[in-house]
C-alpha positions in Angstrom: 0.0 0.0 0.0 1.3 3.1 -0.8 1.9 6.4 1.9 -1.2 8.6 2.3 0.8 12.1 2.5 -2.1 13.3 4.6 -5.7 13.0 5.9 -7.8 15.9 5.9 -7.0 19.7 5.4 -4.0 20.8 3.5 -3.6 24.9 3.0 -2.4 26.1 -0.3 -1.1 28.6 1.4 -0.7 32.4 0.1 2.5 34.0 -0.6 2.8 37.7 1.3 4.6 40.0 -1.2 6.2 43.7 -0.1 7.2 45.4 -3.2 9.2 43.9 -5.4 10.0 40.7 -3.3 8.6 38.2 -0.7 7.9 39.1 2.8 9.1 35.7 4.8 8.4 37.1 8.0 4.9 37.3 7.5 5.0 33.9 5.6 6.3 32.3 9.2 3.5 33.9 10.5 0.9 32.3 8.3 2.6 28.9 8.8 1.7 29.4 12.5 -1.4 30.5 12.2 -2.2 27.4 10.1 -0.9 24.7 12.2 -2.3 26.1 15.2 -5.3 26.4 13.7 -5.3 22.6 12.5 -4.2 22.7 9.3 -3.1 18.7 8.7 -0.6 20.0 5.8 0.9 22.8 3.9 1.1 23.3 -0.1 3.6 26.0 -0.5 4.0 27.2 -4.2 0.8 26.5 -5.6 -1.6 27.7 -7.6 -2.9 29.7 -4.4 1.1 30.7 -3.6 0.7 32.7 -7.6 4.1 30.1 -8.4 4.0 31.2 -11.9 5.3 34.8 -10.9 7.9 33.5 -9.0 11.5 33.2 -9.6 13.7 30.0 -9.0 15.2 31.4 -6.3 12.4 32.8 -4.7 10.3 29.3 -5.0 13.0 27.9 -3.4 13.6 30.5 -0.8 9.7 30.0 0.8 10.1 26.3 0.2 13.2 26.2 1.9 11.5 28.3 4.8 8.1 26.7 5.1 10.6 23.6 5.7 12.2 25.0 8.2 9.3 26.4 10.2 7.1 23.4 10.2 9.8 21.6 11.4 8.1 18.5 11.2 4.9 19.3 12.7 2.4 18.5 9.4 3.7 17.2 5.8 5.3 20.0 3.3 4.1 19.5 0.0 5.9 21.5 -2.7 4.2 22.5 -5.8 7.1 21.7 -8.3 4.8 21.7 -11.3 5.4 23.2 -15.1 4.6 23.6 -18.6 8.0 21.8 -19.1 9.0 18.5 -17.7 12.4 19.6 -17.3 11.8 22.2 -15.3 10.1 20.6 -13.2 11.7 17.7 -12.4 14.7 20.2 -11.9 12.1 21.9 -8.9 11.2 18.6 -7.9 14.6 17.6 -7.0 15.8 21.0 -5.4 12.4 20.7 -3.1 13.3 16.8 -2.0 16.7 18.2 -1.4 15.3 20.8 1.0 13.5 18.2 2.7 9.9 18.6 1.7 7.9 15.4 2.3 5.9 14.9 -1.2 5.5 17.4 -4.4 2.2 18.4 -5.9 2.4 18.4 -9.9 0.3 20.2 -12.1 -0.7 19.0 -15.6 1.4 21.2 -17.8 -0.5 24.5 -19.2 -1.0 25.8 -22.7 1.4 22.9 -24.3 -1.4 20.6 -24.0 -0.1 17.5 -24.1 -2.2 13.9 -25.5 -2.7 11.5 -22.5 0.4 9.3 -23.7 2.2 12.5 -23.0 0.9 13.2 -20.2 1.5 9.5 -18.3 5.2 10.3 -19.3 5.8 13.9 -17.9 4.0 12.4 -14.6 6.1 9.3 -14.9 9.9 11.1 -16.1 9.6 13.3 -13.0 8.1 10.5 -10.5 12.0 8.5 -11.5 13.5 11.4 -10.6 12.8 12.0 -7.3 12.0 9.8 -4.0 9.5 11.6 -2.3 5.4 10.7 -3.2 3.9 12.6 -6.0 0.8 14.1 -6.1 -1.1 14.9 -9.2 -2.7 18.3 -9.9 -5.7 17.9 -12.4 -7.4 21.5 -12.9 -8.5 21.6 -17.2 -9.7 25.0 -16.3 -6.9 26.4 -15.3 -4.6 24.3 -17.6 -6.5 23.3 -20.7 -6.2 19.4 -20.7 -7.0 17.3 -17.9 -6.7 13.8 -17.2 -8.8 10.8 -17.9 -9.4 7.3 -15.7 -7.3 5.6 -17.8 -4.5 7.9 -17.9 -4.6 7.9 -13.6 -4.8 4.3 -14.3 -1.4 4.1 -15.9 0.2 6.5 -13.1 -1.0 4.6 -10.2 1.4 1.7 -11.3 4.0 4.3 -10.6 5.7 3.7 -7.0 6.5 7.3 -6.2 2.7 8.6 -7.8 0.2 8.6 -4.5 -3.1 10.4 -5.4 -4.1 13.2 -7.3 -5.8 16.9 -6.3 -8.9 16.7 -8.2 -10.1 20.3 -9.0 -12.5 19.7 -12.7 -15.6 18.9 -10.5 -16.3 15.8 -12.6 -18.0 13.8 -10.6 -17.9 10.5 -12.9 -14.3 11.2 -13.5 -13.6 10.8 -10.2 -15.7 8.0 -8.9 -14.2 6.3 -11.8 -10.5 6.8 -10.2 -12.1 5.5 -7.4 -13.4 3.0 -9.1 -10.4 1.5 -10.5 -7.0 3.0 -9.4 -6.1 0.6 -6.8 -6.8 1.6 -3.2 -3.5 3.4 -2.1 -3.8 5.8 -5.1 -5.6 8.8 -3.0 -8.1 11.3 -4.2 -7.7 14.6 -2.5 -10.5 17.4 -3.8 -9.6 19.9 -5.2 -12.2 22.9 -5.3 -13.4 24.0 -1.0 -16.6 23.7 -2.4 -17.0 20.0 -3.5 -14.5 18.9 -0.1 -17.4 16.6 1.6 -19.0 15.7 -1.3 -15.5 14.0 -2.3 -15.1 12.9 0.6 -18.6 10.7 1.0 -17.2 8.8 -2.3 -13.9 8.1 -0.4 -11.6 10.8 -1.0 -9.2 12.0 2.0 -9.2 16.0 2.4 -8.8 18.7 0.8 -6.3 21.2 -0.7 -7.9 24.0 0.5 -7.7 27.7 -1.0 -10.6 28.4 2.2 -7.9 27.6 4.7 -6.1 30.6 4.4 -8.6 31.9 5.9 -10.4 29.4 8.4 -8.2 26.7 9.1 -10.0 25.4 11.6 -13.2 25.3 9.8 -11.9 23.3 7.1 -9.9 21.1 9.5 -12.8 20.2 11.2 -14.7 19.8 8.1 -12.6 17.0 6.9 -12.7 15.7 10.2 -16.0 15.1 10.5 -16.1 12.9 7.2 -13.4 11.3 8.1 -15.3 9.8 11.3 -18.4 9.1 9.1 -20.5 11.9 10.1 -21.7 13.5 7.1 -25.0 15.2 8.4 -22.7 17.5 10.1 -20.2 17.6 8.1 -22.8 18.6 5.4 -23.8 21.5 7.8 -20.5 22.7 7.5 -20.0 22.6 4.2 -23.8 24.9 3.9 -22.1 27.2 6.3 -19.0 28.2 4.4 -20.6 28.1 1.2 -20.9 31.3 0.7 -17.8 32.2 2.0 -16.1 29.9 -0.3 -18.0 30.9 -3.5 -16.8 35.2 -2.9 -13.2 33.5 -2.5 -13.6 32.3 -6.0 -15.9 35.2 -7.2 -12.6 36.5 -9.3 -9.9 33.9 -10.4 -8.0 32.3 -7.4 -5.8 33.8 -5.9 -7.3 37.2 -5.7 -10.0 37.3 -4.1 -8.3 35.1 -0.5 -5.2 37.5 -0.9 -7.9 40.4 -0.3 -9.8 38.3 2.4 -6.0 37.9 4.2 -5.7 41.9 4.0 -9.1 42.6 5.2 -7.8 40.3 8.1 -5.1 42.0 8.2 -2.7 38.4 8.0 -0.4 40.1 5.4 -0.5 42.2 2.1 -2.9 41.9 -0.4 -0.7 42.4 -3.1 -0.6 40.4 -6.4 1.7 40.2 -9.2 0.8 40.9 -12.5 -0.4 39.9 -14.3 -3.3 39.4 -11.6 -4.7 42.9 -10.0 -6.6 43.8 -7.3 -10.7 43.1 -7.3 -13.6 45.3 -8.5 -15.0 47.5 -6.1 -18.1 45.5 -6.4 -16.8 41.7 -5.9 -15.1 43.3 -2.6 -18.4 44.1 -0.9 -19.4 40.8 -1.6 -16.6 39.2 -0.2 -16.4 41.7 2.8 -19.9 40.5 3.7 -19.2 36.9 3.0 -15.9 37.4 5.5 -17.7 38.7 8.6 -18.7 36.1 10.4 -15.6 34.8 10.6 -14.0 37.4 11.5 -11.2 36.7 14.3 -12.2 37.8 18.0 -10.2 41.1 18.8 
């Protein structure tokens, strides 16, 4: 049987810019903030983390420091994904050697690869590393996703664990269910679809919500992990609306606005993202207060 990397909430966390650069002190701060707040994992240079506007040496500087901050306490996962498989098996190998504990890959954007080429980007950087891998299928965000058959293929792989499952297809993903064999995990993908996943068997979440209630979404996953889906689907009603403002403008956007209005770090965004409009900020303000922290 193959490692489960975790159970339950994982936080692709946020990256807190100031000017030009990355502000690591408030990073350490969110790292707290998450694992005190229950987060059972950390994604850092995601999709949520805005990875595509960072440099090398600036993915490997917060990787390096989300490392060293955890220390331990919950799984790193390092989102080492590209549009070329070269590159990322070269991240993929710098994050094992700064000691993350598994690597979350993205199907490559805008080349759009056939499913044969697929299984062998997956597959060339799975032999080049150690650590489990974690498949990222998003088609929205990408432009080809995976099918059952191709997940089939990459199960056989030692070193490939699960995938993130963010299209929403529901048959797609009781057919991975289905048929990958049972150590292959399914993780959702998309805050909004976390206990529905999880009802069909899937194991947590990769959470863009968490940024901003870890404990909610810990506790979430929690409660369908211990089979108690009535209140786990009370839950999920409750931070529904939340969840759909965070995703009223194209992640990450609107949660870097949501961690401002918090006051957790900087709203800023690198372009070629931009602030929000006026009017999805009211909605999201609104959507934010009652879970707003206790002064």
């Amino acid at each position: 049987m193959k490692p489960c990397v975790f159970t339950g909430s994982a936080v692709a966390i946020v990256t807190p810019f100031c000017g030009d650069g990355v502000d690591l002190e408030a990073f350490d701060h969110l790292i707290e903030r998450q694992i005190q707040g229950g987060t059972d994992a950390i994604v850092v240079c995601g999709t949520t983390g805005e990875a595509a506007t960072l440099s090398y040496n600036e993915r490997m500087a917060l990787i390096e420091r989300c490392v060293r901050t955890v220390d331990r306490r919950v799984p790193v996962i390092a989102g080492s994904g590209t549009n070329s498989t070269a590159s990322s098996i070269a991240l993929s190998k710098a994050a094992q050697s700064a000691g993350v504990d598994a690597l979350l890959t993205v199907t490559p954007y805008y080349n759009k690869a056939s499913q044969s080429g697929l299984v062998q980007h997956f597959s060339a950087i799975a032999d080049a590393v150690d650590v489990p891998v974690i498949l990222y299928n998003v088609p929205a965000r990408t432009g080809i996703g995976c099918t059952v058959q191709t997940y089939q293929a990459l199960a056989k792989h030692p070193n490939i664990v699960g995938v993130k499952e963010a299209s929403d297809n529901f048959d797609l993903i009781q057919d991975t269910l289905n048929l990958c064999p049972p150590g292959f995990t399914v993780w959702s993908g998309n805050d909004g679809s976390t206990a529905a996943i999880m009802a069909l068997g899937g194991k947590g979440v990769i959470s863009v919500a968490a940024n901003v209630v870890p404990r909610e979404m810990h506790e979430l996953t929690q409660l369908c992990l211990k089979n108690r889906f009535l209140e786990a689907g009370a839950l999920q009603l409750k931070l529904h609306e939340l969840i759909r403002a965070l995703f009223c403008e194209v992640n990450p956007i609107p949660v870097k606005a949501a961690m401002e209005f918090f006051g957790l770090c900087s709203g800023e965004l690198r372009l070629p993202l931009c602030r929000m409009s006026e009017r999805h900020l009211e909605q999201l303000s609104h959507a934010l207060e009652p879970f707003r922290p206790a002064v």
